[in-house]
DSSP file (Angstrom, degrees, kcal/mol; ACC not computed):
  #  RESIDUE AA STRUCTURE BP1 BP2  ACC     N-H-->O    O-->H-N    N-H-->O    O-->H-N    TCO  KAPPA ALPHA  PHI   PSI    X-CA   Y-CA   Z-CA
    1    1 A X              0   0    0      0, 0.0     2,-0.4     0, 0.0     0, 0.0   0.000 360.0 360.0 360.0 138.8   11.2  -12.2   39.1
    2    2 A X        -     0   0    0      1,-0.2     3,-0.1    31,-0.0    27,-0.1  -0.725 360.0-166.4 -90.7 135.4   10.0  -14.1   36.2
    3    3 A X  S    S+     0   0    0     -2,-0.4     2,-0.8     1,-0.2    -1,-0.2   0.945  89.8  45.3 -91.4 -40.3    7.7  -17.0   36.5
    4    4 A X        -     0   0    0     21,-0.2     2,-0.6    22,-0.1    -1,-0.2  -0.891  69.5-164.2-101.1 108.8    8.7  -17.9   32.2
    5    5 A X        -     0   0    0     -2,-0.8     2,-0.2    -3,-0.1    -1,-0.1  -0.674  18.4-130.7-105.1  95.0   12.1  -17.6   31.7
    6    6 A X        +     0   0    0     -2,-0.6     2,-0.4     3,-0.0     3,-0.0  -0.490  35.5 162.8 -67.5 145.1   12.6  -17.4   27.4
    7    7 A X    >>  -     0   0    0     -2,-0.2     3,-5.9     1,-0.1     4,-0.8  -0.986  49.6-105.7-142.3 141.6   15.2  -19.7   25.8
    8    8 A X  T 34 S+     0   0    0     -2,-0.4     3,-0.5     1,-0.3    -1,-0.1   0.788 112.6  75.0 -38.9 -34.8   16.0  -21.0   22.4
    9    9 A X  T 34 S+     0   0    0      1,-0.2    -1,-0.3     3,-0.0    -3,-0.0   0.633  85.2  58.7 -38.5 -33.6   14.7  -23.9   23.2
   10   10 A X  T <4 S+     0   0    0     -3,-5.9    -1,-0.2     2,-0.0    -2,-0.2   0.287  83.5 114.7 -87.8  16.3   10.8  -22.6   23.0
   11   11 A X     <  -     0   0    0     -4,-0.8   114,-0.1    -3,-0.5     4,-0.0  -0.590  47.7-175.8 -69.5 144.4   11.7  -21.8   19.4
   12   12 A X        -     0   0    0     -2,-0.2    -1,-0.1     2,-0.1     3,-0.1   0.354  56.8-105.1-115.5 -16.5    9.7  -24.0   16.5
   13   13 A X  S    S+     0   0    0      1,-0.2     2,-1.0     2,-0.0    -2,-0.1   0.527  91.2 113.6 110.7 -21.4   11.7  -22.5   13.9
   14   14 A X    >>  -     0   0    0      1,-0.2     4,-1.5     2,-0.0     3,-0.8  -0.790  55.0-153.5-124.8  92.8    8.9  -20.1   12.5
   15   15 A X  H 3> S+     0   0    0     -2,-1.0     4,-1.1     1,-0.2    -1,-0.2   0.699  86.8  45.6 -32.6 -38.4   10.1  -16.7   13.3
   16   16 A X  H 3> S+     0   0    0      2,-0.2     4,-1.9     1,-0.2    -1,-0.2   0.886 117.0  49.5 -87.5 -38.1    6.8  -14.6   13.6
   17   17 A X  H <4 S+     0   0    0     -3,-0.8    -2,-0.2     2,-0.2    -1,-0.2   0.616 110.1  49.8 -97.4  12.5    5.2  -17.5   15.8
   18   18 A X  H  X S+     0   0    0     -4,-1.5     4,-2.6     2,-0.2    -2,-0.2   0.533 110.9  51.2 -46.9 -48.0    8.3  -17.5   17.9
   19   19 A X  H  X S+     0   0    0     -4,-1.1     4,-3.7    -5,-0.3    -2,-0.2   0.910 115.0  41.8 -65.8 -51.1    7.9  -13.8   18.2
   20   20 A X  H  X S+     0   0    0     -4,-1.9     4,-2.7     2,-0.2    -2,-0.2   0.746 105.3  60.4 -92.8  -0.4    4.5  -14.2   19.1
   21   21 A X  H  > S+     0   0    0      2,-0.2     4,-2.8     3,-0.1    -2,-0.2   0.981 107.0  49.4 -55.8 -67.0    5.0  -17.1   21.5
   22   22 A X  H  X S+     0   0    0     -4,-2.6     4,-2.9     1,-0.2     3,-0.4   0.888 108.9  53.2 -16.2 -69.1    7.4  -14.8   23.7
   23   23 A X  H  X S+     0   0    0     -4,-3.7     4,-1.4     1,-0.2     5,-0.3   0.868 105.6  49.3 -53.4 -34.5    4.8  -12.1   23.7
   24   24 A X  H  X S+     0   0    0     -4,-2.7     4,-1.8     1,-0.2     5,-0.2   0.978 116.8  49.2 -62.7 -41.3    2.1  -14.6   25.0
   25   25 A X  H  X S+     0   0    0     -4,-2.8     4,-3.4    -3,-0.4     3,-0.4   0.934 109.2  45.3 -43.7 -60.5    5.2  -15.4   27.7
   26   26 A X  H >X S+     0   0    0     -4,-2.9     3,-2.9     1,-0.2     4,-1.4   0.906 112.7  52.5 -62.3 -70.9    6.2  -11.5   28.9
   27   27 A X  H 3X S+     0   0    0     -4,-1.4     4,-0.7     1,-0.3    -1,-0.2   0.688 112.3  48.0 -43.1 -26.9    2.0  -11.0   29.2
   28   28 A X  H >X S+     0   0    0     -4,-1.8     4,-2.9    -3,-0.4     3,-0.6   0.904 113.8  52.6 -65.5 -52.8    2.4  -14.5   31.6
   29   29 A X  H <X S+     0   0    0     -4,-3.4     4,-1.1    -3,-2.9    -2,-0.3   0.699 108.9  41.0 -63.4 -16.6    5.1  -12.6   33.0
   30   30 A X  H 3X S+     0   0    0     -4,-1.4     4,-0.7    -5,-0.4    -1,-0.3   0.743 108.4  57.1-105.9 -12.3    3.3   -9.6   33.8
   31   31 A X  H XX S+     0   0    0     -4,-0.7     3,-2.4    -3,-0.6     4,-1.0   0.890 109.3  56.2 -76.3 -66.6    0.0  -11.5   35.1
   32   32 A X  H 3X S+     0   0    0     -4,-2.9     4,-1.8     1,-0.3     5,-0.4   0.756 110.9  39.5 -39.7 -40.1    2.8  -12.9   37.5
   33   33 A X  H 3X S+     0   0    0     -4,-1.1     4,-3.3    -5,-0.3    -1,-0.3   0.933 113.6  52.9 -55.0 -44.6    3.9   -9.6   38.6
   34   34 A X  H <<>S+     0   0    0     -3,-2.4     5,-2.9    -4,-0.7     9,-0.2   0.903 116.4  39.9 -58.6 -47.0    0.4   -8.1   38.8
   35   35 A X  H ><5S+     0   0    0     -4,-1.0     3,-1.9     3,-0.2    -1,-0.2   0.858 112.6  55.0 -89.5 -41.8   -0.7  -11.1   41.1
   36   36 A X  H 3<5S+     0   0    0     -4,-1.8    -2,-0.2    -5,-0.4    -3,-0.1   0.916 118.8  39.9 -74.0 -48.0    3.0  -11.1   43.2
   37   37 A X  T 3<5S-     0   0    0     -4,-3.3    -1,-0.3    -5,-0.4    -2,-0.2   0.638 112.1-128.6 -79.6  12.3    2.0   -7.2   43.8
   38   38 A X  T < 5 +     0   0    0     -3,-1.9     2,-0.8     1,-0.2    -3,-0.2   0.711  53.4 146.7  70.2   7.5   -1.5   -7.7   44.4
   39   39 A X     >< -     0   0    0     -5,-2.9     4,-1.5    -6,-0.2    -1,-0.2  -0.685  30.7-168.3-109.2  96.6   -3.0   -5.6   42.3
   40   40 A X  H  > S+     0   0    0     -2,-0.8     4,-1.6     1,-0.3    -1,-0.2   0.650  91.1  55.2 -67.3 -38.4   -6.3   -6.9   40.9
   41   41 A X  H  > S+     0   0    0      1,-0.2     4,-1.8     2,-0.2     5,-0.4   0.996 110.2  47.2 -75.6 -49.6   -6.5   -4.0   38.2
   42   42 A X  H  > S+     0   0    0      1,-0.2     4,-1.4     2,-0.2    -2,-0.3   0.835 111.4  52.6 -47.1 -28.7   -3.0   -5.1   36.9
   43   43 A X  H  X S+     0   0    0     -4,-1.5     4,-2.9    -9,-0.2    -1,-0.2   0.989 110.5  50.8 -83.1 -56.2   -4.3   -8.9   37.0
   44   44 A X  H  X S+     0   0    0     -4,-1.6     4,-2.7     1,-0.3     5,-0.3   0.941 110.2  45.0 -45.8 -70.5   -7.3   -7.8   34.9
   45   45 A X  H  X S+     0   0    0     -4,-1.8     4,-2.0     2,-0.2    -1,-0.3   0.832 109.1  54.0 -19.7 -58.6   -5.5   -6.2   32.5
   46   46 A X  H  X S+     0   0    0     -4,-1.4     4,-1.6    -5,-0.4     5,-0.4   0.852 109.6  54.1 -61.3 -31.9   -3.0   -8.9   32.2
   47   47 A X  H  X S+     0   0    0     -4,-2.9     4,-5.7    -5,-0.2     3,-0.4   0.988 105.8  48.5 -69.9 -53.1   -5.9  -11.1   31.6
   48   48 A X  H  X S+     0   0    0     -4,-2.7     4,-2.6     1,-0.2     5,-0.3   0.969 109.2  58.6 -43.7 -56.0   -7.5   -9.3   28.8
   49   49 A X  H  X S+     0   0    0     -4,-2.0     4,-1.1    -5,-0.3    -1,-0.2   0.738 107.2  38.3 -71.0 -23.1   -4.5   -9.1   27.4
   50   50 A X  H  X>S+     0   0    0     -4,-1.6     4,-2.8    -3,-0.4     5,-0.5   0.780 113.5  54.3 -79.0 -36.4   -3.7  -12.6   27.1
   51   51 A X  H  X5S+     0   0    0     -4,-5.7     4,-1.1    -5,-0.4    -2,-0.2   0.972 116.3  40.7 -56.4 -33.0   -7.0  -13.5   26.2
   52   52 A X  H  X5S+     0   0    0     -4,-2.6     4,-1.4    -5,-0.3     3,-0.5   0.997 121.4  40.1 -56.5 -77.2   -6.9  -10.7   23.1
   53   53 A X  H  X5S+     0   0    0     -4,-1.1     4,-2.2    -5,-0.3    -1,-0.2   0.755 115.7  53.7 -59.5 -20.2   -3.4  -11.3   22.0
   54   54 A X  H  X5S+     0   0    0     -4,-2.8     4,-1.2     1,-0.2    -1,-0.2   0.817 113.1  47.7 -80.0 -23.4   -3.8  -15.5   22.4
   55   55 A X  H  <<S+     0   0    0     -4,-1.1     4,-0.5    -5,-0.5    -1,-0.2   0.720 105.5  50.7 -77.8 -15.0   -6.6  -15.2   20.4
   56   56 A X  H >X S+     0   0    0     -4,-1.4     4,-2.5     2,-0.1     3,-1.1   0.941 113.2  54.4 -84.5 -73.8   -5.0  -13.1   17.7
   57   57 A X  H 3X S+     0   0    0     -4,-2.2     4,-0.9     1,-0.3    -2,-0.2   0.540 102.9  52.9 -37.2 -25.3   -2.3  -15.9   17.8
   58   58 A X  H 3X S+     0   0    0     -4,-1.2     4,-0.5     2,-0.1    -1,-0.3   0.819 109.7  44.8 -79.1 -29.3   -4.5  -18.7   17.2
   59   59 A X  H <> S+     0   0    0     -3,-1.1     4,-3.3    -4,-0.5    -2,-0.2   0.914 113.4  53.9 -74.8 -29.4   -6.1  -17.4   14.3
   60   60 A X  H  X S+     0   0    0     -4,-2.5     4,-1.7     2,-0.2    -1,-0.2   0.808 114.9  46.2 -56.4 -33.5   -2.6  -16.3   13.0
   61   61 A X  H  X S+     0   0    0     -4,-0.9     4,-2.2    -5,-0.2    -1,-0.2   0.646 105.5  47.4 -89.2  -2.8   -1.9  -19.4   13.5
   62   62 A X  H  X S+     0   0    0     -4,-0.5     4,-1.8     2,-0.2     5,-0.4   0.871 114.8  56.6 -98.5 -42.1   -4.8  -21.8   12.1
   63   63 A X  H  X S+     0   0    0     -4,-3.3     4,-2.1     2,-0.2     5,-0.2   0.996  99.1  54.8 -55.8 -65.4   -4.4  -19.4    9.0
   64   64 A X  H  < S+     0   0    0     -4,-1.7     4,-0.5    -5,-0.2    -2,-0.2   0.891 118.1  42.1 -13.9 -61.6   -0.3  -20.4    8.7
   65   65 A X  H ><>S+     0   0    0     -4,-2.2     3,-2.5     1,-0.2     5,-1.0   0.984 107.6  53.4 -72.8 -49.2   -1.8  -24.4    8.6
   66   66 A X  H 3<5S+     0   0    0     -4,-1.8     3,-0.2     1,-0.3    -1,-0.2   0.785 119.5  39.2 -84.7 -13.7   -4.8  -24.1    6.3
   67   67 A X  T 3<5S+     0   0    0     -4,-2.1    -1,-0.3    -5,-0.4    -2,-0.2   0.728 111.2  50.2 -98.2  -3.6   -2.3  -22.5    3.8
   68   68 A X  T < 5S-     0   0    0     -3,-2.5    -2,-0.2    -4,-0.5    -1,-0.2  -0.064 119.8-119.7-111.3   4.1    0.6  -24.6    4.4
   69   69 A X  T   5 -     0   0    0     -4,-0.4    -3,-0.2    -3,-0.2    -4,-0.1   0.720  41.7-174.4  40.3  33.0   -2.5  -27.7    3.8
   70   70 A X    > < -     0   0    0     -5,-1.0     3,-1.4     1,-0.1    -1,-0.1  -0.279  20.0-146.2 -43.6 117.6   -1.8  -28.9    7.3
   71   71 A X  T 3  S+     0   0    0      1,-0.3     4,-0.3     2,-0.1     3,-0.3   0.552  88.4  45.4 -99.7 -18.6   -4.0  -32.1    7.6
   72   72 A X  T 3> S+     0   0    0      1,-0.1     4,-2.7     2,-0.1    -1,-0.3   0.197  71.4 113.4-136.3  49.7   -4.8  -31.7   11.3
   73   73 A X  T <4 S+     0   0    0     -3,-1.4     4,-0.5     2,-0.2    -1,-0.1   0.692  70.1  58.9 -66.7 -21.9   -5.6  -28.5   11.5
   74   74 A X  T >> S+     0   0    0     -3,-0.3     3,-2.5     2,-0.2     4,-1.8   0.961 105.9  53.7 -55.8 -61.7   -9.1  -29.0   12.3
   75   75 A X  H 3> S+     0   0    0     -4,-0.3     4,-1.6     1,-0.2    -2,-0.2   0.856 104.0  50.8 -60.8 -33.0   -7.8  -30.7   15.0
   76   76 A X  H 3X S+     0   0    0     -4,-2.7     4,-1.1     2,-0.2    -1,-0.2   0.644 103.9  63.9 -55.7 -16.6   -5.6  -27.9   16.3
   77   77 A X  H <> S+     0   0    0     -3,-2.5     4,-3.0    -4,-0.5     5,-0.2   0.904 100.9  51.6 -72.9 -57.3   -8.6  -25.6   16.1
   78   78 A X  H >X S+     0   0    0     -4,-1.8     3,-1.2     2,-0.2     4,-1.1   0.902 105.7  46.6 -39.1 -68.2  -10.3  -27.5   18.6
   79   79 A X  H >X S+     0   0    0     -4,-1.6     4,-1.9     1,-0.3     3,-1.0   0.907 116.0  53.8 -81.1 -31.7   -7.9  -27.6   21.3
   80   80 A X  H 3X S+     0   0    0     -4,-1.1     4,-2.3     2,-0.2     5,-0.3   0.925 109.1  44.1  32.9 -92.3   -7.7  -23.9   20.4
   81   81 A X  H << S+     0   0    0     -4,-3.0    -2,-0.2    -3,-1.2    -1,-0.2   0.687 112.8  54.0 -76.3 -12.4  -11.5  -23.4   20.8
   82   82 A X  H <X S+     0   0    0     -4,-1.1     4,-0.7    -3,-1.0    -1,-0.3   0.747 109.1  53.4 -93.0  -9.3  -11.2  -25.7   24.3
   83   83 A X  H >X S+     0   0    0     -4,-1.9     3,-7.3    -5,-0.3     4,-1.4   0.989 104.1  50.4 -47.7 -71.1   -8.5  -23.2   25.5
   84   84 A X  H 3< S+     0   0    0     -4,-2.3    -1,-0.2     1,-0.4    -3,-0.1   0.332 108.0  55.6 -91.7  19.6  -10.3  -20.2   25.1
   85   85 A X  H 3> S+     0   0    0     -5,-0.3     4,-1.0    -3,-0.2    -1,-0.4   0.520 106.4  47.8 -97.9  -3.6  -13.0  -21.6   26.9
   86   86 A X  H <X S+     0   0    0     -3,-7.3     4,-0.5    -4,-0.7    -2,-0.2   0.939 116.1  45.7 -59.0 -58.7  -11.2  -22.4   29.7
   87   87 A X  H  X S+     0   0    0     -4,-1.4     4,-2.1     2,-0.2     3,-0.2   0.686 108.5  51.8 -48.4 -44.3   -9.8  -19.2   29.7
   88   88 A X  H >> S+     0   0    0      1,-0.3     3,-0.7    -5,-0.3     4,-0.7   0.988 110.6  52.7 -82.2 -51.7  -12.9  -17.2   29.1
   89   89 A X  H 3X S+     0   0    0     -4,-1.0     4,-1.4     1,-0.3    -1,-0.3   0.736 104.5  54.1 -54.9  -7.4  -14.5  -19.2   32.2
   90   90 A X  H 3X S+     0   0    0     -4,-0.5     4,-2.8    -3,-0.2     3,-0.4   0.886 104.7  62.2 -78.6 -41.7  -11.8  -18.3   34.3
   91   91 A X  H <X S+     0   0    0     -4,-2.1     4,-1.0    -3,-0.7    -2,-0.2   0.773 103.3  47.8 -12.2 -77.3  -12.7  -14.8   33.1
   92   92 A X  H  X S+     0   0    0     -4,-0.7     4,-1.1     2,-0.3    -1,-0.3   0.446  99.2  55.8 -63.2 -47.1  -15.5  -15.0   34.4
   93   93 A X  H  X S+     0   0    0     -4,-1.4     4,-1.4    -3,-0.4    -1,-0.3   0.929 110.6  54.0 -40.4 -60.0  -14.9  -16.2   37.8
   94   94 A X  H >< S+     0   0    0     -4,-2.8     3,-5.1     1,-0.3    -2,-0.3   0.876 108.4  52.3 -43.0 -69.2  -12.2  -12.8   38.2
   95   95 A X  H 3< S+     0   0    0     -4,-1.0    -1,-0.3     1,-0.4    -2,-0.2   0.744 117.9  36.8 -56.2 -35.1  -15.2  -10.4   37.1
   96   96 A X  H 3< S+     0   0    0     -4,-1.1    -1,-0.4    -5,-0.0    -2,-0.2   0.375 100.6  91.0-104.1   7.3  -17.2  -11.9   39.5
   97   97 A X  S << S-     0   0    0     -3,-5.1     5,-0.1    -4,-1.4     2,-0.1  -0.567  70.9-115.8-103.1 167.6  -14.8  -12.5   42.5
   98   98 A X     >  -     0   0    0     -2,-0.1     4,-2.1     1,-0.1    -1,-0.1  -0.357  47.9 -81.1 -85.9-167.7  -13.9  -10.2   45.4
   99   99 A X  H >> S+     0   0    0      2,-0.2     3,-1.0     1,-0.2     4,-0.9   0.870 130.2  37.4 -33.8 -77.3  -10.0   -8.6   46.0
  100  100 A X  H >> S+     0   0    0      1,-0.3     4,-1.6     2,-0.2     3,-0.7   0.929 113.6  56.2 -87.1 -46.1   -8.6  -11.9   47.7
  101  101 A X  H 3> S+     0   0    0      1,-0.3     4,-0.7     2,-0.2    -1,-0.3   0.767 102.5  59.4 -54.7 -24.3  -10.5  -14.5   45.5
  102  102 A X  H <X S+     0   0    0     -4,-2.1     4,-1.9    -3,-1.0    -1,-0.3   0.834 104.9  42.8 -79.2 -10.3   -9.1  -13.0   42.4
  103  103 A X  H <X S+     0   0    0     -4,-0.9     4,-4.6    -3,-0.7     5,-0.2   0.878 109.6  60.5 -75.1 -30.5   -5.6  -13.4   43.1
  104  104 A X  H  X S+     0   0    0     -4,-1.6     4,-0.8     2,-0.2    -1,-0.3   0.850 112.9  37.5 -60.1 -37.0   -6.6  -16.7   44.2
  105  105 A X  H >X>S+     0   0    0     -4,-0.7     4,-3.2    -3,-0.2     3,-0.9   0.880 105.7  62.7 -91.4 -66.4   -7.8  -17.3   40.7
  106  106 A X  H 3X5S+     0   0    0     -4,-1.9     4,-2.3     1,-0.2     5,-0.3   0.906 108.3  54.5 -41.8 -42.9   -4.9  -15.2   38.7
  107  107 A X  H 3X5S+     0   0    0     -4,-4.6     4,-1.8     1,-0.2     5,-0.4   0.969 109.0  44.3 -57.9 -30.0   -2.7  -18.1   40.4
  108  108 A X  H <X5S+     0   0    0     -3,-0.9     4,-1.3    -4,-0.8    -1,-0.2   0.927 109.3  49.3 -56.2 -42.5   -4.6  -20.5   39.2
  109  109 A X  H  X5S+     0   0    0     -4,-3.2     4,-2.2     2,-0.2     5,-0.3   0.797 113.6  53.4 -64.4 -39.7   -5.0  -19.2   35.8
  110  110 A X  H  X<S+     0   0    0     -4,-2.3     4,-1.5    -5,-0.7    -1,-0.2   0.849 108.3  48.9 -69.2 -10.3   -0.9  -18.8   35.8
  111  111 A X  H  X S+     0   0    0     -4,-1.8     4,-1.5    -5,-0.3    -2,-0.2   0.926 113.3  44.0 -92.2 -38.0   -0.3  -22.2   36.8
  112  112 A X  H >X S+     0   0    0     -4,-1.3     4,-2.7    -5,-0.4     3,-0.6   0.995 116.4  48.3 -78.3 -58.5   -2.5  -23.4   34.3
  113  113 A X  H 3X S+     0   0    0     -4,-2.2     4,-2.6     1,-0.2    -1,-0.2   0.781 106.4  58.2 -33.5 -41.3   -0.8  -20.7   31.5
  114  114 A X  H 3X S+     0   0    0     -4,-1.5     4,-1.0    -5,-0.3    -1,-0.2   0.984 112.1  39.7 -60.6 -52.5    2.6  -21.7   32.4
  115  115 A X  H <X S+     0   0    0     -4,-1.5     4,-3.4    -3,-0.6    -2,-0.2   0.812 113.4  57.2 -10.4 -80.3    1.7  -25.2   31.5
  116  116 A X  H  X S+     0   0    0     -4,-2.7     4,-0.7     2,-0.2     3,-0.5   0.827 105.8  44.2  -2.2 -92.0   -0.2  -24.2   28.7
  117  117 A X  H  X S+     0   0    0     -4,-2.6     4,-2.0     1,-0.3    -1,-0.2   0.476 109.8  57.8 -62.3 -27.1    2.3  -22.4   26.9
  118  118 A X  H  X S+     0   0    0     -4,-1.0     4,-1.7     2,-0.2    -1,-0.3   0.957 114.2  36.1 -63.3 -72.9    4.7  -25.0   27.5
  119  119 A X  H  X S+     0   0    0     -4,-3.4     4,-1.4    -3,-0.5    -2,-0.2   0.813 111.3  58.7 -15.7 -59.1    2.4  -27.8   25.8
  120  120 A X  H >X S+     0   0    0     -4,-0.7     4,-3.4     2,-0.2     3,-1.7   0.984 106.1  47.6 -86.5 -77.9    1.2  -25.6   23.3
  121  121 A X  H 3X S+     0   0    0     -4,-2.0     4,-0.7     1,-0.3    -2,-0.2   0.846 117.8  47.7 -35.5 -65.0    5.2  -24.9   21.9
  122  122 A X  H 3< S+     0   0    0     -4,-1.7     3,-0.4     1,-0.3    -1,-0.3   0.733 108.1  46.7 -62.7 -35.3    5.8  -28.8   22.1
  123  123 A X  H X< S+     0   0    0     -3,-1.7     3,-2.4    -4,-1.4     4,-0.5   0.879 111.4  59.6-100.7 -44.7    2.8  -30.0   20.3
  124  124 A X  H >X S+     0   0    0     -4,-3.4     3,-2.7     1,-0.3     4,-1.1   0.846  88.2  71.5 -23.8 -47.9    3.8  -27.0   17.5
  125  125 A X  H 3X S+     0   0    0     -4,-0.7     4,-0.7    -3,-0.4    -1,-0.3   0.644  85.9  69.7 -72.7 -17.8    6.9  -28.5   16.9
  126  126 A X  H <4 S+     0   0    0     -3,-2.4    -1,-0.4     1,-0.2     4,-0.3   0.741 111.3  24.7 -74.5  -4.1    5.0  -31.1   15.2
  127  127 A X  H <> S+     0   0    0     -3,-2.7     4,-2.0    -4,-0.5    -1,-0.2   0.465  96.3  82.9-104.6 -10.8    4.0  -29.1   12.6
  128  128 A X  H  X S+     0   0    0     -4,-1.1     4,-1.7     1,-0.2     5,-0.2   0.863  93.2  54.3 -76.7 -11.7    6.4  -26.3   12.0
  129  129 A X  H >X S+     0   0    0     -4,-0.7     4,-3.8     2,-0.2     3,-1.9   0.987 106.5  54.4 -55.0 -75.9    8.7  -28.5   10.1
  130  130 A X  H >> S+     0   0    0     -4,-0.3     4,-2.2     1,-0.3     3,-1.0   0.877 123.4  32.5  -5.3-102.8    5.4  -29.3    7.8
  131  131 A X  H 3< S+     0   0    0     -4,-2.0    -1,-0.3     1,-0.2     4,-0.3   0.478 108.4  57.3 -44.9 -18.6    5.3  -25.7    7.5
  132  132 A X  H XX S+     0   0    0     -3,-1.9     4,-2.7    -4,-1.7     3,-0.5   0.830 113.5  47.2 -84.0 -55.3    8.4  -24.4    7.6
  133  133 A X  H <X S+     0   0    0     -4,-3.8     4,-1.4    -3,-1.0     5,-0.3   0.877 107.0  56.7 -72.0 -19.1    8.9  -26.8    4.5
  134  134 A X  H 3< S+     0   0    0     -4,-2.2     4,-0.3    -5,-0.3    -1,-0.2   0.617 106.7  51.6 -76.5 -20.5    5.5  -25.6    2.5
  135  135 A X  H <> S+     0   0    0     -3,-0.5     4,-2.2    -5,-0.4    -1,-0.2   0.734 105.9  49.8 -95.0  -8.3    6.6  -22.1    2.6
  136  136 A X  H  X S+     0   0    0     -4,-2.7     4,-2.3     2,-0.2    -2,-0.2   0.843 114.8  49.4 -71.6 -35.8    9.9  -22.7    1.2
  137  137 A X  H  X S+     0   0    0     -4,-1.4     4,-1.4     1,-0.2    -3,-0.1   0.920 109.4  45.2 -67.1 -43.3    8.1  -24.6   -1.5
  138  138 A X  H  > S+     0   0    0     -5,-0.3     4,-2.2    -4,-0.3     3,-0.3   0.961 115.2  57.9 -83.6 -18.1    5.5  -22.1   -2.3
  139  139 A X  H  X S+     0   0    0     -4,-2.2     4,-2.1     1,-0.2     5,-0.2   0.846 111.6  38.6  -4.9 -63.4    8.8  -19.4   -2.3
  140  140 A X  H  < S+     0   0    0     -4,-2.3    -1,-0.2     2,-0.2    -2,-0.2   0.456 109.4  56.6-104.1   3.2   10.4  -21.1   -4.5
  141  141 A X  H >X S+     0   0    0     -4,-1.4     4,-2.0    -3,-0.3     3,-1.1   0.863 116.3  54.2 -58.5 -85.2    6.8  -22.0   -6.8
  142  142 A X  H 3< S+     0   0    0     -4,-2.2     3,-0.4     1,-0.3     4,-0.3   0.541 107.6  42.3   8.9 -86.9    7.0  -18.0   -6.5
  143  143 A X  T >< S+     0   0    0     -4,-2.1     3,-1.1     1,-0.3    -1,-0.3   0.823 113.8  48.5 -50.0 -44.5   10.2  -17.6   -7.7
  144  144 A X  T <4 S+     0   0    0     -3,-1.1    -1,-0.3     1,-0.3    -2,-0.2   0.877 107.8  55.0 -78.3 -23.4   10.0  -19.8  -10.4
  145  145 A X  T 3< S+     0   0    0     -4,-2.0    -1,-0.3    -3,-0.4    -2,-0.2   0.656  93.4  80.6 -68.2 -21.8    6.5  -18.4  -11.8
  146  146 A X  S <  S-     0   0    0     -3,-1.1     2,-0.2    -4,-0.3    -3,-0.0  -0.113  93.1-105.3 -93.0-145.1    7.9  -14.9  -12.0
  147  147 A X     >  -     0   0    0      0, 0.0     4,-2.4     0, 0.0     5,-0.3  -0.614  33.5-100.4-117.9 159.1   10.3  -14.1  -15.6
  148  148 A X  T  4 S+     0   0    0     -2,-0.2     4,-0.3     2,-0.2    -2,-0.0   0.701 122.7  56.9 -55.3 -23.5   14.1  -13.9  -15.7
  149  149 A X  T >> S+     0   0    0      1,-0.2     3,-1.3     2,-0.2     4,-1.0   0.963 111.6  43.1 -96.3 -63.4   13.8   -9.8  -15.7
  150  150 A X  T 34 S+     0   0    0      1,-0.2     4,-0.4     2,-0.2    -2,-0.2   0.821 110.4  52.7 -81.0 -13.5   11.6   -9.7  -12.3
  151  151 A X  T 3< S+     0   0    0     -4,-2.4    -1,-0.2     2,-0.1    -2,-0.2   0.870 102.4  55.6 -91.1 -11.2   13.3  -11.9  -10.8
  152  152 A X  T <4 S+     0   0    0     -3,-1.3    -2,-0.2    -5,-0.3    -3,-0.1   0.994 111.7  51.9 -44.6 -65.2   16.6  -10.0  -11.4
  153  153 A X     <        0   0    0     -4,-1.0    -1,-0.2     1,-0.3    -2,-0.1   0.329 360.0 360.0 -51.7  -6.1   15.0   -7.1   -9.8
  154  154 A X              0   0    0     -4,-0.4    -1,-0.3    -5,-0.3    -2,-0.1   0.432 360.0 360.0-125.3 360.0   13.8   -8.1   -7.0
């Protein structure tokens, strides 16, 4: 069963970090499986893999703002940089816990992920507009910089 259930509703609007919200969601989904079967290697795994890919997704995303001139991007890096120190310390507890204590900890870490991701989407929404409307602009800069003959072609 699936603990995140996707819906149109976690959508911002910004396709590729829509795309990659999901993925952070099925990998949620898959620590939840891993943890409902017990299987500590499958919980490791699922952890690495959210830590990897959320971290790939933050930078993707902190690039998106500082080119879009997003004015509190600093401040989105931070709670960022205090995620994936949550995260990492949670890490850390799994590598070092036996068989029953990590599972004990992969719930924790899901309850806190579910949360998360949930947060994380909301607090997006204030900006994807912002962005959404700064790439249409620099699109259409684009467009208007090239000549009448390349833009035919293209």
């Amino acid at each position: 069963m699936e603990l995140l259930k996707w819906n149109r509703s976690l959508n911002i609007g910004v396709d590729v970090i829509d795309k990659q919200h999901q993925h952070i969601g099925d990998c949620i989904n898959r620590l939840h499986k891993a943890i409902e079967d017990g299987n500590r290697g499958a919980i490791g795994v699922s952890f690495d893999e959210i830590i990897d890919y959320t971290i790939t997704h933050f930078g993707f995303e902190e690039d998106l703002q500082i080119k879009a001139g997003y004015e509190f991007c600093t401040a989105h890096r931070r709670a960022h940089l205090l995620f994936i120190k949550r995260i990492g310390v949670f890490k850390q507890q799994f590598d070092a816990s036996q068989e029953e204590e990590s599972i004990e900890i992969g719930q924790e870490v899901l309850l806190m992920l579910r949360r998360w991701i949930i947060n994380h989407i909301q607090q997006e929404e204030n900006y994807s507009d912002f962005v959404l409307s700064r790439m249409k602009e620099n699109t259409a800069d684009k467009e208007r910089s090239k000549g009448w003959v390349s833009r035919l072609f293209n």
